[in-house]
Structures are given as structure tokens and as C-alpha cells.
Backbone as CSV, one residue per row, in Angstrom:
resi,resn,N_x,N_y,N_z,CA_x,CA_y,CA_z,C_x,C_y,C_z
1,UNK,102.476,-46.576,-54.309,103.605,-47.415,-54.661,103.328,-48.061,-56.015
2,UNK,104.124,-48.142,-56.780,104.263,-48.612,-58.110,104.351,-50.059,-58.316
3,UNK,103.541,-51.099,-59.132,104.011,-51.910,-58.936,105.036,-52.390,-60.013
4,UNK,105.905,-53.031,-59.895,107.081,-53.768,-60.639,106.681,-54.857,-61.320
5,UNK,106.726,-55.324,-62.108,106.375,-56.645,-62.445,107.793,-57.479,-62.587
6,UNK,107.977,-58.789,-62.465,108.525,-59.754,-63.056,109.401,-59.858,-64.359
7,UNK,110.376,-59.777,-64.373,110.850,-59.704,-65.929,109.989,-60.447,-66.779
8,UNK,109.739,-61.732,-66.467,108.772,-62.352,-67.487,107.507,-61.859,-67.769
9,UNK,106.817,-60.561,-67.193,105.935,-60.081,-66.939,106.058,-58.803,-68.334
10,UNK,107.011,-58.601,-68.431,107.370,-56.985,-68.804,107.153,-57.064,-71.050
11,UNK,107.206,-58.663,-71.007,106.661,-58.859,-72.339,105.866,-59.010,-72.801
12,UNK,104.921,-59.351,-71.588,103.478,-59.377,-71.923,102.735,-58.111,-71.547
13,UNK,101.327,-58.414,-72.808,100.576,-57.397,-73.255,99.642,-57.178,-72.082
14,UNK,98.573,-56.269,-71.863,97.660,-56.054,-70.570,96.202,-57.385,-70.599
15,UNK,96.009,-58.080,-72.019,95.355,-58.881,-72.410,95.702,-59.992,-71.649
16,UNK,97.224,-59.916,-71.564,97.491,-61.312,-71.700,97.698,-61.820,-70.169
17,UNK,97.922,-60.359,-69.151,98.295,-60.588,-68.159,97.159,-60.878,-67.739
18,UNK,95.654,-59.836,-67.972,94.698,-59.941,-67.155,94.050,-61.645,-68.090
19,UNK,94.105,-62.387,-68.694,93.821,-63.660,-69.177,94.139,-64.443,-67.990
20,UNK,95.499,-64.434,-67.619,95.831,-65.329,-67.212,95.695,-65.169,-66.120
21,UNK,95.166,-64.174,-65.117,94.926,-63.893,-64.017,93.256,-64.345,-63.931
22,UNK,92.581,-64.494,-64.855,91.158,-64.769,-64.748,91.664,-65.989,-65.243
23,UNK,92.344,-67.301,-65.237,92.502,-68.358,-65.656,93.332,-69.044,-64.037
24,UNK,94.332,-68.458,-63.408,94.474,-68.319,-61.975,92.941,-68.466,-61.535
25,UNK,93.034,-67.044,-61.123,91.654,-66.923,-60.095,90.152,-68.075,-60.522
26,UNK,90.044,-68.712,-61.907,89.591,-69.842,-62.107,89.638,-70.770,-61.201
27,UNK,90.908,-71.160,-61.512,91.128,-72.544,-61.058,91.471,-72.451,-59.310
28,UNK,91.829,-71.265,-58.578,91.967,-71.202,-57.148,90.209,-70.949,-56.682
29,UNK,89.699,-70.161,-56.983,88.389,-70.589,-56.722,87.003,-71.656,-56.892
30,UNK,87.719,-72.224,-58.226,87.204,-73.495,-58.275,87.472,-74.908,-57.357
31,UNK,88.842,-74.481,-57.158,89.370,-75.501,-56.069,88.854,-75.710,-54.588
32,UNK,87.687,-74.322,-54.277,87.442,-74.123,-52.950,86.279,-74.238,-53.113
33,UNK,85.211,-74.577,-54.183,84.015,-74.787,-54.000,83.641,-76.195,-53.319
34,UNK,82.444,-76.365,-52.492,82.131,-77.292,-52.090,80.646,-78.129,-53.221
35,UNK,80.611,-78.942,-52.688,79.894,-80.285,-53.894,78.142,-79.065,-53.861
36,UNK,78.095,-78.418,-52.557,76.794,-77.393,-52.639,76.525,-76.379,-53.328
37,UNK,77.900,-75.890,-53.620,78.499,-74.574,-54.356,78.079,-75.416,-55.718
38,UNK,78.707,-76.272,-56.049,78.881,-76.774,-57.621,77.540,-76.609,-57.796
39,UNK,76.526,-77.447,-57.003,75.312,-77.527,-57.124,74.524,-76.759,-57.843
40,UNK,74.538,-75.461,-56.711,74.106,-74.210,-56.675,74.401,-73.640,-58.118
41,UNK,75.336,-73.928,-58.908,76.220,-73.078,-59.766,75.318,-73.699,-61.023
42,UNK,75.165,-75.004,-61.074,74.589,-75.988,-62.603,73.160,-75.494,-62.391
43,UNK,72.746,-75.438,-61.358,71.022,-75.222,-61.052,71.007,-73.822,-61.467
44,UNK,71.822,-72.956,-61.591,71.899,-71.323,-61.852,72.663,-70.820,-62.882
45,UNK,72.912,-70.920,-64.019,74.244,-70.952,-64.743,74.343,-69.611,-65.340
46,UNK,73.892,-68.637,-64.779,73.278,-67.439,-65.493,74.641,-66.959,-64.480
47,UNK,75.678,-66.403,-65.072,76.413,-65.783,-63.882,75.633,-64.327,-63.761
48,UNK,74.884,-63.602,-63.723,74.410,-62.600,-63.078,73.348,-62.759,-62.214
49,UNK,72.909,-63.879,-61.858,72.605,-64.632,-60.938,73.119,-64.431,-59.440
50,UNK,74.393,-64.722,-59.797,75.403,-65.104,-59.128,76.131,-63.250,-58.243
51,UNK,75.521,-62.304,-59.142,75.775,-60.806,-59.164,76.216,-59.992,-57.375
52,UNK,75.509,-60.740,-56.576,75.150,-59.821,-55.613,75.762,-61.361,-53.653
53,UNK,76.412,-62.282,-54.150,76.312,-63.488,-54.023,78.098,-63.735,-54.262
54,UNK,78.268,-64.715,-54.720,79.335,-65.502,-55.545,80.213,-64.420,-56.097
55,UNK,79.642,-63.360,-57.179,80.517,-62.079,-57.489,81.092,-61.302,-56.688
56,UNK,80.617,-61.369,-55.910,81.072,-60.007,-54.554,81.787,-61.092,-53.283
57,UNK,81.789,-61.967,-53.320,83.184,-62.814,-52.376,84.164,-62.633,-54.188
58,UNK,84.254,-62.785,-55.159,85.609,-62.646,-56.090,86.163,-61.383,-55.842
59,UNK,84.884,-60.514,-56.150,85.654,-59.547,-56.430,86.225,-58.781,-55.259
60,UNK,85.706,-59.247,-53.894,86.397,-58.828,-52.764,87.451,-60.065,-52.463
61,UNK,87.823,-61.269,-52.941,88.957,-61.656,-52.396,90.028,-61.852,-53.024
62,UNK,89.445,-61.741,-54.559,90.465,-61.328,-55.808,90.459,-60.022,-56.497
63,UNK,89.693,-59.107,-56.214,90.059,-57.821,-56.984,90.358,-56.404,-56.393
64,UNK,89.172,-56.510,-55.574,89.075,-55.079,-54.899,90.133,-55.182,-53.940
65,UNK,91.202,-53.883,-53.981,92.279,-53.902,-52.609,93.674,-54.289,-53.412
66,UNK,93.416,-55.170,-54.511,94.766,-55.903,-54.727,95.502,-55.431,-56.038
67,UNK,97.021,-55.852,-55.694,97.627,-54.902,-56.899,97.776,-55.930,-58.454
68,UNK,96.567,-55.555,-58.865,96.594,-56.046,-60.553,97.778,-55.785,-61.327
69,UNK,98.107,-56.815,-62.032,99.174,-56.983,-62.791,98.585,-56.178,-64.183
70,UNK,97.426,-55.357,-64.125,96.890,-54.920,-65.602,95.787,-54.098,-65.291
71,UNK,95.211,-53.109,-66.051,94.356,-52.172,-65.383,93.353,-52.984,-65.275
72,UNK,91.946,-52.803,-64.112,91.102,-53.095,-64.157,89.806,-51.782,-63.944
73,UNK,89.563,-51.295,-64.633,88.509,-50.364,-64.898,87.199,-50.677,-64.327
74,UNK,86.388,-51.841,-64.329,85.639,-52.415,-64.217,85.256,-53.545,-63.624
75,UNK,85.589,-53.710,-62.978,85.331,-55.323,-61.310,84.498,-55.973,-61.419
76,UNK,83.340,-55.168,-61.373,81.721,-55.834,-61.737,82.256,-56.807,-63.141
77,UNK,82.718,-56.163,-64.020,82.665,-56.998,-65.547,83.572,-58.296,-65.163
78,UNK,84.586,-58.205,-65.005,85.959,-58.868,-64.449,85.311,-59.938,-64.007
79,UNK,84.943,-60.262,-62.688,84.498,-60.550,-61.789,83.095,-61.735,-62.409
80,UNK,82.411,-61.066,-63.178,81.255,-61.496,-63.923,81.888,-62.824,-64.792
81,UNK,82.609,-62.164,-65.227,83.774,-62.917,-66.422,84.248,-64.447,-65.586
82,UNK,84.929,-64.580,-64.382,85.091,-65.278,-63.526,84.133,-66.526,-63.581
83,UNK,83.261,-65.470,-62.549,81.556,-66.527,-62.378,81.930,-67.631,-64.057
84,UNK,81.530,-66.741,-65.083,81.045,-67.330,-66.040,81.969,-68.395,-65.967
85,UNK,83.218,-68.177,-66.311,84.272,-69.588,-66.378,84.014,-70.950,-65.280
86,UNK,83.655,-70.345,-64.125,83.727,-71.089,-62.887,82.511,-72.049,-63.492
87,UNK,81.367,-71.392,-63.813,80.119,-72.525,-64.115,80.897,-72.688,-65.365
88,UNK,81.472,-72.841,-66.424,81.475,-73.493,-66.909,82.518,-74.662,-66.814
89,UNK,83.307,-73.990,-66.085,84.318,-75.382,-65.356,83.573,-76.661,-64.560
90,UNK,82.501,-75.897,-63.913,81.985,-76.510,-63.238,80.567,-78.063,-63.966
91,UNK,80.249,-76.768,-65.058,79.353,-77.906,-65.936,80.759,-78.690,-67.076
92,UNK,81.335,-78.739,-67.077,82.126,-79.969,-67.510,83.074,-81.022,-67.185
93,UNK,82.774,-80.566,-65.553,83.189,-81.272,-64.722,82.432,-82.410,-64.404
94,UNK,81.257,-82.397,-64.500,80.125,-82.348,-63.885,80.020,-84.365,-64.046
């Protein structure tokens, strides 16, 4: 099945969709960390750290299975990309 996008969707570039979908998936997974998670995240800030852990709940509850608004070739990278934002949301939260 094909997916359709949104008219407001259909002007934007594949950059811009997958941006803002790693700027989403930011802030919804940041919203669900607990004060242990944050912890865990400043004490570790290396997101490949995070590789086998933290990466693999994203990329299984935001990537893998689901219909991307933009190609994703690469999950592991994607996904990595995530982590990184999340600690750094997280260290300026802090």
C-alpha cells in the first residue's frame, strides 16, 4: 500500500520531512524518560553507547514496521541520530 501524504506534506522535501520526524520522535521520547533514564543518558553521552539498549526500543517503536513519511535506508543511523538529540536535550535540561 502506498502511502499518501497530507497536502501540506506534498511540498516538502525528503530532508525536511525526515527533520521533523526526528524532532517529533525527540520530543515524544524525551517526554517518557524517567529522572533514571536522564541519569543514565548524562553519565553516558556517547550515543553508541546507547547502540544495543536505548537505540533498539527507537528504532523498534519509531522506525522499524512504520510507514515513514521519507525513505529511510538506514535505522541504525536514524535512530543513532535520535539518541544523540535526546542526550542532548537531556544535558540542557539538566
Amino acid at each position: 500500500m502506498k502511502r499518501i501524504l497530507p497536502d501540506d506534506d506534498l511540498d516538502k522535501t525528503f530532508d525536511e520531512l525526515e527533520r521533523e520526524f526526528i524532532e517529533q520522535t525527540v520530543e515524544d521520547a524525551y517526554s517518557k524518560l524517567s529522572e533514571e533514564d536522564k541519569k543514565d543518558l548524562l553519565e553516558h553521552p556517547d550515543p553508541f553507547d546507547h547502540h544495543f539498549g536505548y537505540g533498539l526500543y527507537i528504532r523498534n517503536q519509531y522506525i522499524h514496521g512504520k510507514e515513514l513519511s521519507f525513505p529511510c535506508v538506514f535505522a541504525d543511523n536514524l535512530s543513532t541520530e535520535i539518541v544523540r538529540r535526546i542526550i542532548l536535550k537531556v544535558q540542557e535540561n539538566q
